[in-house]
C-alpha positions in Angstrom: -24.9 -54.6 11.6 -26.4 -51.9 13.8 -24.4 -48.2 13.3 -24.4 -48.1 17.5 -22.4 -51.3 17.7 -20.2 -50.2 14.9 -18.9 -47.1 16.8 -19.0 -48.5 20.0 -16.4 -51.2 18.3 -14.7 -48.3 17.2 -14.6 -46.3 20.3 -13.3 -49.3 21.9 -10.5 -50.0 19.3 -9.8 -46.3 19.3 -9.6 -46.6 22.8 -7.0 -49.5 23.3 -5.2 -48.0 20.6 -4.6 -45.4 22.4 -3.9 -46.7 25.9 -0.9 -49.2 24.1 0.4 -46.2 21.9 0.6 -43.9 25.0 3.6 -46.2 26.0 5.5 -45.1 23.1 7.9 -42.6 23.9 7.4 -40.0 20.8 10.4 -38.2 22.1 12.4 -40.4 20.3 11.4 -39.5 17.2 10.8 -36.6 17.3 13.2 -33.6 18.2 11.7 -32.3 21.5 11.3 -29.0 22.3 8.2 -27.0 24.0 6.7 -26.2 20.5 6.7 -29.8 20.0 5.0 -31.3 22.6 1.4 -30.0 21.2 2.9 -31.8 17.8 3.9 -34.8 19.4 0.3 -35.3 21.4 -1.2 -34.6 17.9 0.6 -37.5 16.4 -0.3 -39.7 18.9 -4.1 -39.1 18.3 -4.3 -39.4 14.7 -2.2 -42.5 15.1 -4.9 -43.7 17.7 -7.5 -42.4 15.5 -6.1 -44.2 12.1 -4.8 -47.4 14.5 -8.4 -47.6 15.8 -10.4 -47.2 12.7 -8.2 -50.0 11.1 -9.0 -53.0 13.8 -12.4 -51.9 14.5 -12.5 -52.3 10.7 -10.7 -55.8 10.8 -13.4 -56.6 13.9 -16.5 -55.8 11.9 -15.3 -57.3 8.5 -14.5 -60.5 10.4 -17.8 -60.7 12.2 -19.6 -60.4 8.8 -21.6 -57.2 9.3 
């Protein structure tokens, strides 16, 4: 398969991943304060990052490239 394709798939996973985690309220979880905001916007993009690396993964192994 063509490396563009493959990271456009990946942008695009990263992408919705991102958009459907937003709705997550971290707060939650975590113990919110204003030194933990930066923390809690960090979490959100390495889960985005890790969430969209792992179906854009799934997409491209399922496509057979």
């Amino acid at each position: 398969m063509h490396q563009v394709v493959k990271i456009i798939i990946y942008f695009i996973c990263f992408t919705a991943s991102f958009y459907c985690l937003s709705g997550v309220d971290f707060s939650k979880f975590l113990l919110m304060s204003k030194n933990r905001v930066v923390k809690a916007q960090m979490l959100l993009i390495i889960l985005s990052l890790a969430l969209g690396y792992l179906s854009g993964q799934f997409l491209i192994v399922i496509q057979g490239g």
